[in-house]
PDB file with SEQRES, HELIX, SHEET and CRYST1 records, atoms N, CA, C and O in Angstrom:
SEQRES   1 A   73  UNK UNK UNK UNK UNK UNK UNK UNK UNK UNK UNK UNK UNK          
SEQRES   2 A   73  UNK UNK UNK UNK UNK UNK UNK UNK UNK UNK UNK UNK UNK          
SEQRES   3 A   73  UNK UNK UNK UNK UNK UNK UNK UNK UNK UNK UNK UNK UNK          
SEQRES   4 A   73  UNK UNK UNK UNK UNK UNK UNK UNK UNK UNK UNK UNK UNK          
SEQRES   5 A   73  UNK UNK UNK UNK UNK UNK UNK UNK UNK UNK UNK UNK UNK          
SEQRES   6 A   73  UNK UNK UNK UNK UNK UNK UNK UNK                              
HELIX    1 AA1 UNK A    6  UNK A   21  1                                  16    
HELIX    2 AA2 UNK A   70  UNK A   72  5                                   3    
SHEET    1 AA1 3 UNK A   2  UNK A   5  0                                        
SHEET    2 AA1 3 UNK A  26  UNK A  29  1                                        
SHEET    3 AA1 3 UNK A  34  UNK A  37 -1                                        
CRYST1    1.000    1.000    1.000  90.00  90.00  90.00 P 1           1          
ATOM      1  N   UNK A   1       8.653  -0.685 -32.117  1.00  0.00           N  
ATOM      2  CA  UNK A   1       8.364   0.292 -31.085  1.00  0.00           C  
ATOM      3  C   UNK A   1       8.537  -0.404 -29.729  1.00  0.00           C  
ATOM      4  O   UNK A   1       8.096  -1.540 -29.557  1.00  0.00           O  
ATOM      5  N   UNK A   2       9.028   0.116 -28.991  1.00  0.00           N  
ATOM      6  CA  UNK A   2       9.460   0.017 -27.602  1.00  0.00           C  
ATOM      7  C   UNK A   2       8.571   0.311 -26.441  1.00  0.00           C  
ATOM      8  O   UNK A   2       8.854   1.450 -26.070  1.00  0.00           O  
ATOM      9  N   UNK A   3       7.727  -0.140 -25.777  1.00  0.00           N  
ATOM     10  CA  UNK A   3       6.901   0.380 -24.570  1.00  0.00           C  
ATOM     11  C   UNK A   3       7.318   0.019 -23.431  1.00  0.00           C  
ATOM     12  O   UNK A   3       6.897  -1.101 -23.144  1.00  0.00           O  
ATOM     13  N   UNK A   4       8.037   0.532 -22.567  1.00  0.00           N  
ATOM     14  CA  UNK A   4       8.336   0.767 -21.345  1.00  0.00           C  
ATOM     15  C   UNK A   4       7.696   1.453 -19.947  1.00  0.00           C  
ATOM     16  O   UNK A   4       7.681   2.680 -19.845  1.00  0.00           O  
ATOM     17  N   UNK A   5       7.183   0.616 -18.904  1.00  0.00           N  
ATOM     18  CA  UNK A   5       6.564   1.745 -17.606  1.00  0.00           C  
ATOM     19  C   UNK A   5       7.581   2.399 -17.005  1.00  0.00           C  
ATOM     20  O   UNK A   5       8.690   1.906 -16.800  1.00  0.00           O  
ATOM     21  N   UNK A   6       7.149   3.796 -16.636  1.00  0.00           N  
ATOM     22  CA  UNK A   6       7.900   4.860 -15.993  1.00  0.00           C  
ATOM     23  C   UNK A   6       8.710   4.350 -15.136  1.00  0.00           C  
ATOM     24  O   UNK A   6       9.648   5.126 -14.952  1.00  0.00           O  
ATOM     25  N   UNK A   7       8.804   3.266 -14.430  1.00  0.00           N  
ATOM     26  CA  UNK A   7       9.529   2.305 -13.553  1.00  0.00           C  
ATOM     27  C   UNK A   7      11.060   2.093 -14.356  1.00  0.00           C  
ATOM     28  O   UNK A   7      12.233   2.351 -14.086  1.00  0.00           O  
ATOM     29  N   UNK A   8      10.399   1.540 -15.372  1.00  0.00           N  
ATOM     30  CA  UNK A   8      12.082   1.051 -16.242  1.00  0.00           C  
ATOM     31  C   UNK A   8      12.182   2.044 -16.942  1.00  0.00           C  
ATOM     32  O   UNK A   8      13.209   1.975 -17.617  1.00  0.00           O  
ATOM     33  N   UNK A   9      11.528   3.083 -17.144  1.00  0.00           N  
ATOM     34  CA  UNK A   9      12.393   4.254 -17.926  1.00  0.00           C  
ATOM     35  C   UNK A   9      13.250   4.836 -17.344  1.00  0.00           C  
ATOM     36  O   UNK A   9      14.210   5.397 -17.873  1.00  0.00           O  
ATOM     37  N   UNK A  10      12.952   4.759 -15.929  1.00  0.00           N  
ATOM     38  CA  UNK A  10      13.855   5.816 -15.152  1.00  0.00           C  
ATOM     39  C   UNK A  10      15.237   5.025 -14.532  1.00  0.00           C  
ATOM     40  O   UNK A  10      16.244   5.554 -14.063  1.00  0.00           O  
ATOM     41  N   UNK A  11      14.895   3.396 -14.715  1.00  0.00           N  
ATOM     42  CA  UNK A  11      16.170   2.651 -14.792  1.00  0.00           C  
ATOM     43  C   UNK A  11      16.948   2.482 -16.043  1.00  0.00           C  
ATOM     44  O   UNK A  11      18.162   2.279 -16.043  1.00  0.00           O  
ATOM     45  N   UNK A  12      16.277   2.564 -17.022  1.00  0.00           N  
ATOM     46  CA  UNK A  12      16.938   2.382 -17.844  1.00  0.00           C  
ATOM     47  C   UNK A  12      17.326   3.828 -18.741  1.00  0.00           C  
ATOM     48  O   UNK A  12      18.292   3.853 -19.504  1.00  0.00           O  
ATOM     49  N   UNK A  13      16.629   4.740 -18.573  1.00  0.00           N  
ATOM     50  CA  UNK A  13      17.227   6.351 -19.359  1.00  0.00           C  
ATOM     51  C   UNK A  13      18.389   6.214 -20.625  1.00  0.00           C  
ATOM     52  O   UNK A  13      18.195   6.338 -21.834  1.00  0.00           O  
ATOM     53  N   UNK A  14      19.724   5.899 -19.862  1.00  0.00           N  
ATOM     54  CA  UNK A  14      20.975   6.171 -20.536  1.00  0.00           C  
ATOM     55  C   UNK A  14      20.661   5.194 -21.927  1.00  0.00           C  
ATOM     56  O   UNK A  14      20.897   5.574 -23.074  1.00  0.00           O  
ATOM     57  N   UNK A  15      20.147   4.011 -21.610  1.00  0.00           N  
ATOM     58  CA  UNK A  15      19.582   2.483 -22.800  1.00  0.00           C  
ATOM     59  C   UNK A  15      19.009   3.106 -23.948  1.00  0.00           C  
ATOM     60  O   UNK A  15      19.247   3.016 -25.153  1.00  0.00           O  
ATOM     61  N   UNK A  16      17.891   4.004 -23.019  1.00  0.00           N  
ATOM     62  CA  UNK A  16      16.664   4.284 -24.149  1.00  0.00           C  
ATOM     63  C   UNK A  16      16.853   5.508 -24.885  1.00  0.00           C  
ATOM     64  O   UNK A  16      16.441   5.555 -26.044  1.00  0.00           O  
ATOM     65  N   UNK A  17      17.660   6.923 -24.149  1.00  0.00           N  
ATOM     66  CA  UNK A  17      18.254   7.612 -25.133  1.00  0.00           C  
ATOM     67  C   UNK A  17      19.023   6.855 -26.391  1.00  0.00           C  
ATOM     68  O   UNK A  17      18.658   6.759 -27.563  1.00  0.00           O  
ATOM     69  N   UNK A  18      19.992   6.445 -25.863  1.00  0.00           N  
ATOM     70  CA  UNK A  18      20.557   5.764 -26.952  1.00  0.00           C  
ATOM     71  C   UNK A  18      19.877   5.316 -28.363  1.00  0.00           C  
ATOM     72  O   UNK A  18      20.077   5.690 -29.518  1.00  0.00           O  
ATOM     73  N   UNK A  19      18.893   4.256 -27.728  1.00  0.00           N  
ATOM     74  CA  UNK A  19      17.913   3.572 -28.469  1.00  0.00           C  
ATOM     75  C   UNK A  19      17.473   4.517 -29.448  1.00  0.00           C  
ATOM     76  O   UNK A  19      17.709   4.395 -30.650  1.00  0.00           O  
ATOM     77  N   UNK A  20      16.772   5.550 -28.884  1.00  0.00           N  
ATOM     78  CA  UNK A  20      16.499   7.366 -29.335  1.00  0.00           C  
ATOM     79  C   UNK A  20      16.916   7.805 -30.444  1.00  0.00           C  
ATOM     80  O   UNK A  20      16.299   8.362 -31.353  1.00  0.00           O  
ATOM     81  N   UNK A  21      18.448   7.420 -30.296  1.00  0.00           N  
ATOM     82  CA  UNK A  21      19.150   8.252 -31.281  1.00  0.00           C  
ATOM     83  C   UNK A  21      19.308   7.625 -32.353  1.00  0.00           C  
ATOM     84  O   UNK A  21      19.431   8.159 -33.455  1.00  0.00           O  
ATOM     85  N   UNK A  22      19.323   6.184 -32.080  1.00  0.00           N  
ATOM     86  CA  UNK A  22      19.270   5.382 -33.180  1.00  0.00           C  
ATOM     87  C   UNK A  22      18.305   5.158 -33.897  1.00  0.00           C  
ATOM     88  O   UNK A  22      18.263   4.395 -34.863  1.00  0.00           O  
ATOM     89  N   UNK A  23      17.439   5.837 -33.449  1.00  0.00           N  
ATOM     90  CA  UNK A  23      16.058   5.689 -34.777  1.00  0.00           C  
ATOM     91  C   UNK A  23      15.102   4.812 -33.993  1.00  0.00           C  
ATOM     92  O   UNK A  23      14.034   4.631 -34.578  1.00  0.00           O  
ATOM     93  N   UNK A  24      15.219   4.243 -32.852  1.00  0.00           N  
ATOM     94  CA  UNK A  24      14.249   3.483 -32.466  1.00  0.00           C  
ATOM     95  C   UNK A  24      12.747   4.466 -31.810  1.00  0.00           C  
ATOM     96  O   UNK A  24      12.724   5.583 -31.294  1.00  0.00           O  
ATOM     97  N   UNK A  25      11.808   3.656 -32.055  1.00  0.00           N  
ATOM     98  CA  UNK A  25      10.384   4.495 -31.128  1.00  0.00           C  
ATOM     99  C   UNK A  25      10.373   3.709 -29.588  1.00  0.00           C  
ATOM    100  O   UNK A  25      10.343   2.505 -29.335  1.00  0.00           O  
ATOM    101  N   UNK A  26      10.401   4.575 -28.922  1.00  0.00           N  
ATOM    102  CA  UNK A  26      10.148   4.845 -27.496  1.00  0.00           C  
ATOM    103  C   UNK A  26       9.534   5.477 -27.124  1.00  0.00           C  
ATOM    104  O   UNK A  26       9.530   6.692 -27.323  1.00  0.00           O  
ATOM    105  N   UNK A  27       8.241   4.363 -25.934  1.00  0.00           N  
ATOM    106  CA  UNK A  27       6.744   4.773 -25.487  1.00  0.00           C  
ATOM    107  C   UNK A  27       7.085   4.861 -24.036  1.00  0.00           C  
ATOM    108  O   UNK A  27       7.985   4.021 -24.066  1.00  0.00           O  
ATOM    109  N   UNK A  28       7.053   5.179 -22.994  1.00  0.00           N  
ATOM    110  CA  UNK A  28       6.768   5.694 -21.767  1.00  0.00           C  
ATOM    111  C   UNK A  28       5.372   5.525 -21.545  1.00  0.00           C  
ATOM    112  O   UNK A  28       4.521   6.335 -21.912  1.00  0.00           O  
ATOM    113  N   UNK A  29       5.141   4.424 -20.920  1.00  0.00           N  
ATOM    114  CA  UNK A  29       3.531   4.046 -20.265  1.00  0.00           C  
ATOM    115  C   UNK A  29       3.490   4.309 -18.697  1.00  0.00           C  
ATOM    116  O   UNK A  29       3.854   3.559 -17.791  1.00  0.00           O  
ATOM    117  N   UNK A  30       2.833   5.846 -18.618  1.00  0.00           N  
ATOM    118  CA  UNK A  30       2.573   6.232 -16.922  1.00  0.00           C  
ATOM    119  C   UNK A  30       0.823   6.279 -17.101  1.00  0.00           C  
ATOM    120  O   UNK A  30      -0.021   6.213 -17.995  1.00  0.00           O  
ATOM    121  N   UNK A  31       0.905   6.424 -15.771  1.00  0.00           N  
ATOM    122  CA  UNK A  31      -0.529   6.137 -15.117  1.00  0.00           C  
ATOM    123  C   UNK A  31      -1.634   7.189 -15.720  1.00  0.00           C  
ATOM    124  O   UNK A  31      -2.689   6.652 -16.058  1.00  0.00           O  
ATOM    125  N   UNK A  32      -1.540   8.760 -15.925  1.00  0.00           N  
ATOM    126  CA  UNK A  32      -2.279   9.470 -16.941  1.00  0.00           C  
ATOM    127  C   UNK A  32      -2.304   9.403 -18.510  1.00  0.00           C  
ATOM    128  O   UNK A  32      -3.232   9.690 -19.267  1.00  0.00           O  
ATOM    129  N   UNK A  33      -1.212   9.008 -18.760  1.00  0.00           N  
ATOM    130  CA  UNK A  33      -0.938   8.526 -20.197  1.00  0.00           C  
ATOM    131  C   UNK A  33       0.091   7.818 -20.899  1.00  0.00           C  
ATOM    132  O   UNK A  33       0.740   6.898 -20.401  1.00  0.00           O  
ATOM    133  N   UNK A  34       0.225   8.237 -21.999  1.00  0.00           N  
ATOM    134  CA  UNK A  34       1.487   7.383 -22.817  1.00  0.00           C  
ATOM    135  C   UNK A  34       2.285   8.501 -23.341  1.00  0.00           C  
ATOM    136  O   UNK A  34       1.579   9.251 -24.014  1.00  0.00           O  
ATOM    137  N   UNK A  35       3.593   8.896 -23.259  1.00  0.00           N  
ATOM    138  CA  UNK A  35       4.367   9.423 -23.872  1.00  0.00           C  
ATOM    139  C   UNK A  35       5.695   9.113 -24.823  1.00  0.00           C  
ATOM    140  O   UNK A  35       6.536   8.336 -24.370  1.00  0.00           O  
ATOM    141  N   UNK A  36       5.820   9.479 -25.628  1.00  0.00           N  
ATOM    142  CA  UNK A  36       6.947   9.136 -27.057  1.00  0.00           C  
ATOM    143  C   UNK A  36       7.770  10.056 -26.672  1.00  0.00           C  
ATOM    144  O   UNK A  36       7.477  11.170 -26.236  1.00  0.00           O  
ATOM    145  N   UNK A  37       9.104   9.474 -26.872  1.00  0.00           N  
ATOM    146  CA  UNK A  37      10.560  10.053 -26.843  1.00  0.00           C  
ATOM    147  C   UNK A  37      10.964  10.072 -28.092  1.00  0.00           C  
ATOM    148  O   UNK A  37      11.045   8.971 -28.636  1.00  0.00           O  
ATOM    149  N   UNK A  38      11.318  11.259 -28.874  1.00  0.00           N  
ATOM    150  CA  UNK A  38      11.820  11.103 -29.948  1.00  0.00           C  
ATOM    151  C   UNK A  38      13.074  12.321 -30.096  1.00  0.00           C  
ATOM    152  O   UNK A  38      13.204  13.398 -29.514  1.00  0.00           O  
ATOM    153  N   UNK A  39      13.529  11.953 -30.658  1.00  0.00           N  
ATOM    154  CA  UNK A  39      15.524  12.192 -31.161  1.00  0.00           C  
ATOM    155  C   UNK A  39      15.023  13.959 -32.014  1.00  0.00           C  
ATOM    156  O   UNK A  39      14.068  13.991 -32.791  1.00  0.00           O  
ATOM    157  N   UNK A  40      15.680  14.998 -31.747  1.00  0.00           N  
ATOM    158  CA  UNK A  40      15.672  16.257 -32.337  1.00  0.00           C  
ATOM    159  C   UNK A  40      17.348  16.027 -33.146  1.00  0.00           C  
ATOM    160  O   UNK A  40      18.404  15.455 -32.878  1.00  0.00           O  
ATOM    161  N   UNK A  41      16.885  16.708 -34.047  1.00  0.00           N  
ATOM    162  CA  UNK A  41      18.111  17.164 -35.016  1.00  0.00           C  
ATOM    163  C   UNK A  41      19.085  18.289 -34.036  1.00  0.00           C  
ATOM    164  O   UNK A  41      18.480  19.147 -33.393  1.00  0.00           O  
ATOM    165  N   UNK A  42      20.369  18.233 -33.981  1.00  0.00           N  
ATOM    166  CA  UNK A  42      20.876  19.448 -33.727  1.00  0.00           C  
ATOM    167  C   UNK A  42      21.276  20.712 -34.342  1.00  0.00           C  
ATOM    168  O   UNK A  42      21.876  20.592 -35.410  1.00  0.00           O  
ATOM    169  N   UNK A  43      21.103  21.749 -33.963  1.00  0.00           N  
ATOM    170  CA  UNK A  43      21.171  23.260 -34.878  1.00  0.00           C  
ATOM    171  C   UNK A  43      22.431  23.180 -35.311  1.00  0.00           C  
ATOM    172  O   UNK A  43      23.445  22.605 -34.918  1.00  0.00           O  
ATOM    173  N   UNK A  44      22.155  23.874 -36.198  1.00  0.00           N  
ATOM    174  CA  UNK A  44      23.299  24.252 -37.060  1.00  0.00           C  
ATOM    175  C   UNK A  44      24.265  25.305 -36.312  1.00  0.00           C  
ATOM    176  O   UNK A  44      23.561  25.882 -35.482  1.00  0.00           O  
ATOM    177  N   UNK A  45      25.351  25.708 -36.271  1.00  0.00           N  
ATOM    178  CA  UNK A  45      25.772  26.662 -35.696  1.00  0.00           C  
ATOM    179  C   UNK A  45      25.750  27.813 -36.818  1.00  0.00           C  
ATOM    180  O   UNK A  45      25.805  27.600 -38.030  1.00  0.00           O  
ATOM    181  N   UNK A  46      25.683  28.755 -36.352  1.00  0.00           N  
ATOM    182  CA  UNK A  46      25.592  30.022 -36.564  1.00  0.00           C  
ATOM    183  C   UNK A  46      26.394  30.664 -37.780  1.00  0.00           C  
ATOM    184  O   UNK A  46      27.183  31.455 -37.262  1.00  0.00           O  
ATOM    185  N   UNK A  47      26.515  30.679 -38.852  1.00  0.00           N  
ATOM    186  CA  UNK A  47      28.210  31.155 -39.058  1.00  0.00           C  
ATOM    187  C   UNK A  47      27.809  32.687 -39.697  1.00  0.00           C  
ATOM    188  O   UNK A  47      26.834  33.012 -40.374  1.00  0.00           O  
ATOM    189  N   UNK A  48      28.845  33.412 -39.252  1.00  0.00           N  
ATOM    190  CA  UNK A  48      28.506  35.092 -39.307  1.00  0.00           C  
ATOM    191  C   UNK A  48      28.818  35.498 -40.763  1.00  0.00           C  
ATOM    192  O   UNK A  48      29.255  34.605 -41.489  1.00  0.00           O  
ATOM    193  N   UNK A  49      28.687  36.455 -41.165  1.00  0.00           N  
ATOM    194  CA  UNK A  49      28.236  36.622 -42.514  1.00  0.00           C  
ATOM    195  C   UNK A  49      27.647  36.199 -43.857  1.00  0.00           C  
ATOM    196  O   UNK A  49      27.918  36.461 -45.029  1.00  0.00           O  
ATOM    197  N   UNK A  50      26.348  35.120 -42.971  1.00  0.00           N  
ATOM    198  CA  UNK A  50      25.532  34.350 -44.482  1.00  0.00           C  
ATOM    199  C   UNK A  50      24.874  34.834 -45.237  1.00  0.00           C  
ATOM    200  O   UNK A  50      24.218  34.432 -46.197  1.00  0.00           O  
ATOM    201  N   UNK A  51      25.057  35.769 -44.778  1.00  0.00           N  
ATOM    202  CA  UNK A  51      23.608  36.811 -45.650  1.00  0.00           C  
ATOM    203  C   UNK A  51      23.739  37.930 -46.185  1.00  0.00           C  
ATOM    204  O   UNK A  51      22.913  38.786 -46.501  1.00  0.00           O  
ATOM    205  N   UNK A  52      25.074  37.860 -46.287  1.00  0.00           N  
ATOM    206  CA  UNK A  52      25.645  38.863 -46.980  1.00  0.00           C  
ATOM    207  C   UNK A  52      25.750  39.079 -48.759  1.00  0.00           C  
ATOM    208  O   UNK A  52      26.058  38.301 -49.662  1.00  0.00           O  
ATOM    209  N   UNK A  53      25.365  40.410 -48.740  1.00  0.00           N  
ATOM    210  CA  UNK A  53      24.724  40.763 -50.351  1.00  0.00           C  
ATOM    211  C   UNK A  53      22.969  40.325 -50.461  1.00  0.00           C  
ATOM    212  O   UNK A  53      22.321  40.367 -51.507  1.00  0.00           O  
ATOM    213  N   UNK A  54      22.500  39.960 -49.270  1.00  0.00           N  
ATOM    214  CA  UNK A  54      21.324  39.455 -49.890  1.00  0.00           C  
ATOM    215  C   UNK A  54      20.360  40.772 -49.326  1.00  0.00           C  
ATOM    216  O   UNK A  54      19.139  40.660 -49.434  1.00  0.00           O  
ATOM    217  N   UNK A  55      20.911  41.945 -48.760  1.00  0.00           N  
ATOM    218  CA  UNK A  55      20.111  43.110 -48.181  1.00  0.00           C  
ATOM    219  C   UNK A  55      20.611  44.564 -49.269  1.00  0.00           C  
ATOM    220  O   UNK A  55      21.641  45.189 -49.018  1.00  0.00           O  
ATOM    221  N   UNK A  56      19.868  44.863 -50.237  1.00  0.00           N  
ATOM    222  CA  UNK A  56      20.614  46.224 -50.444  1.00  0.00           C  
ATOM    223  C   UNK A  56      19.736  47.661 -49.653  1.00  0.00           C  
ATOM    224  O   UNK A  56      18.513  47.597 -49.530  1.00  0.00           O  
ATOM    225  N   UNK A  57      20.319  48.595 -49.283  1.00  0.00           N  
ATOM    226  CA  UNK A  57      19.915  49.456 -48.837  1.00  0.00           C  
ATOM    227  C   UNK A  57      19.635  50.520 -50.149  1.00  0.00           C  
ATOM    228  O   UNK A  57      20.587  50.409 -50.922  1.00  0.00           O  
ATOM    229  N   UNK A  58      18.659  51.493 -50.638  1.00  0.00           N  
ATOM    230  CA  UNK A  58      18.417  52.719 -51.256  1.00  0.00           C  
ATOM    231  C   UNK A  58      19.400  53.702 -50.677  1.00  0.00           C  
ATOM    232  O   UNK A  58      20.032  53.515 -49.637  1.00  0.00           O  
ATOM    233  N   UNK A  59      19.475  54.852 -51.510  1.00  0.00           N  
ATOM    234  CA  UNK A  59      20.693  55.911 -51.961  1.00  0.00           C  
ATOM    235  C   UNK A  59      19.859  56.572 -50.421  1.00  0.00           C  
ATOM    236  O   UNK A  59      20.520  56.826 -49.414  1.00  0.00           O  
ATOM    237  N   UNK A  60      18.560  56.743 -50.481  1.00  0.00           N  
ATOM    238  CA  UNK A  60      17.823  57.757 -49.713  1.00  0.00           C  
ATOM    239  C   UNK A  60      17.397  57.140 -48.469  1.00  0.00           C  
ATOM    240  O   UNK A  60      16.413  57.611 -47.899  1.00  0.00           O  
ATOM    241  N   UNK A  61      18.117  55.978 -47.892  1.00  0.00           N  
ATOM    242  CA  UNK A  61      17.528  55.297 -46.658  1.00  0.00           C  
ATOM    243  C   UNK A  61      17.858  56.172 -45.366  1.00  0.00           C  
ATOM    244  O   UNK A  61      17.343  55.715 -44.345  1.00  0.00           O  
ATOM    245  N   UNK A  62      18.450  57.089 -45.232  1.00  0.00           N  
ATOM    246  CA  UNK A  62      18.296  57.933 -43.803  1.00  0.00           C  
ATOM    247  C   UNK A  62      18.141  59.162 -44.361  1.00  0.00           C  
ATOM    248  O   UNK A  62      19.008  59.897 -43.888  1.00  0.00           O  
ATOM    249  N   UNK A  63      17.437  59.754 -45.159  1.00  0.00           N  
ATOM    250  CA  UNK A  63      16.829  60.727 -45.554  1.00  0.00           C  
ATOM    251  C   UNK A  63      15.492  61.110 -44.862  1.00  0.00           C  
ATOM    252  O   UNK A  63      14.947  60.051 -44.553  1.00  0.00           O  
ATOM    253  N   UNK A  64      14.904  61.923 -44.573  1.00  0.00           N  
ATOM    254  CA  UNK A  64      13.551  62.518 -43.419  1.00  0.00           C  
ATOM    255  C   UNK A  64      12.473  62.008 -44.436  1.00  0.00           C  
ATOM    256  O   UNK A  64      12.413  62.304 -45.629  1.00  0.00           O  
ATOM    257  N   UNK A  65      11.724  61.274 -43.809  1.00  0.00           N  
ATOM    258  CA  UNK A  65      10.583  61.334 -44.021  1.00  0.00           C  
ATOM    259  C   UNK A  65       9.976  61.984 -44.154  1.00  0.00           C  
ATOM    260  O   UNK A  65      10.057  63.011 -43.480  1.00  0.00           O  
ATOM    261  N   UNK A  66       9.031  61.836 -45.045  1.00  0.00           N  
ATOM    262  CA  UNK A  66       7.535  62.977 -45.658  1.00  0.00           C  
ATOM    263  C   UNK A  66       6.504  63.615 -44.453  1.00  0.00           C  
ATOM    264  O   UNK A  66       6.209  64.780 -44.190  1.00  0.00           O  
ATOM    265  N   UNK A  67       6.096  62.332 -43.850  1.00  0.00           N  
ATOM    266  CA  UNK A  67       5.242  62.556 -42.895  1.00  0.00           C  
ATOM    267  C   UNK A  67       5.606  62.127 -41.264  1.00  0.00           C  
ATOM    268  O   UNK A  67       4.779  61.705 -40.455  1.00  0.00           O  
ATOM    269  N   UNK A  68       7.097  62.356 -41.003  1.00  0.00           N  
ATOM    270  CA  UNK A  68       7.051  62.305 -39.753  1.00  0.00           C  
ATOM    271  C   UNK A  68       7.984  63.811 -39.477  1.00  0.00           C  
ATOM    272  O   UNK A  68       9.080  63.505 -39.009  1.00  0.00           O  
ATOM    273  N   UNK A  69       7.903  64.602 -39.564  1.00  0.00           N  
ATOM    274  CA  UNK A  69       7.917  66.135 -39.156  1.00  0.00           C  
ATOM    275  C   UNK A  69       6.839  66.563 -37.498  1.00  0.00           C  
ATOM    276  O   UNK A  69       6.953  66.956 -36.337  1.00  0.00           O  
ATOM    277  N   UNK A  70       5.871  66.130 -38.496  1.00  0.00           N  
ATOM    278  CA  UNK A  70       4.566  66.471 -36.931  1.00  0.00           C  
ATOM    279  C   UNK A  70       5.422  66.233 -35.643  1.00  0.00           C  
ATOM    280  O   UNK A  70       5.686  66.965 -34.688  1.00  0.00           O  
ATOM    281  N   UNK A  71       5.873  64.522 -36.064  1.00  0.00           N  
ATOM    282  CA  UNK A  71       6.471  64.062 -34.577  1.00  0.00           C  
ATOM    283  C   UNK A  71       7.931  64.069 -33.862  1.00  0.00           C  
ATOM    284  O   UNK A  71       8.500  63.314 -33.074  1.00  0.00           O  
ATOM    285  N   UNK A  72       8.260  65.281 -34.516  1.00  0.00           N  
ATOM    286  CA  UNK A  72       9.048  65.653 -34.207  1.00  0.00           C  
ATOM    287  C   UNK A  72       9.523  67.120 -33.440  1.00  0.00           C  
ATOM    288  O   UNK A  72      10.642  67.624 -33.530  1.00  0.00           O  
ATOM    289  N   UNK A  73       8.499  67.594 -32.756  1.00  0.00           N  
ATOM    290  CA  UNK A  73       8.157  68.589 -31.740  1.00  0.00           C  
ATOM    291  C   UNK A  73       8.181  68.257 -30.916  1.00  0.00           C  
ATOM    292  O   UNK A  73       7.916  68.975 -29.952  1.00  0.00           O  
TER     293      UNK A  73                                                      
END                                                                             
């Protein structure tokens, strides 16, 4: 683990991302506290039709409802 004051974090940034990504722990020691930098996974992108077949709709899905007549005045 790595502990650095806010002084050299902000000189060194580009170092300690790096460091970041590589799996290292990085501490940020400022004057209210201590903070950890740690590395997020990136999202997946999106891809359009994954979920397809996994929704079936009923024969009667836009058919009137039983009990919404009332609200329909």
């Amino acid at each position: 683990m790595r502990v650095v004051t806010l002084e050299e974090a902000r000189e060194q940034l580009n170092d300690l991302l790096a460091s970041v990504l590589q799996g290292e722990n990085v501490v940020i020691r400022t004057k209210q506290g201590m903070v950890q930098l740690t590395a997020m996974l990136a999202a997946r992108p999106r891809q359009f039709g994954s979920a397809r077949g996994m929704v079936t709709l009923g024969e009667d899905f836009d058919a009137p409802l039983e009990d919404f007549p009332p609200y329909m005045s």
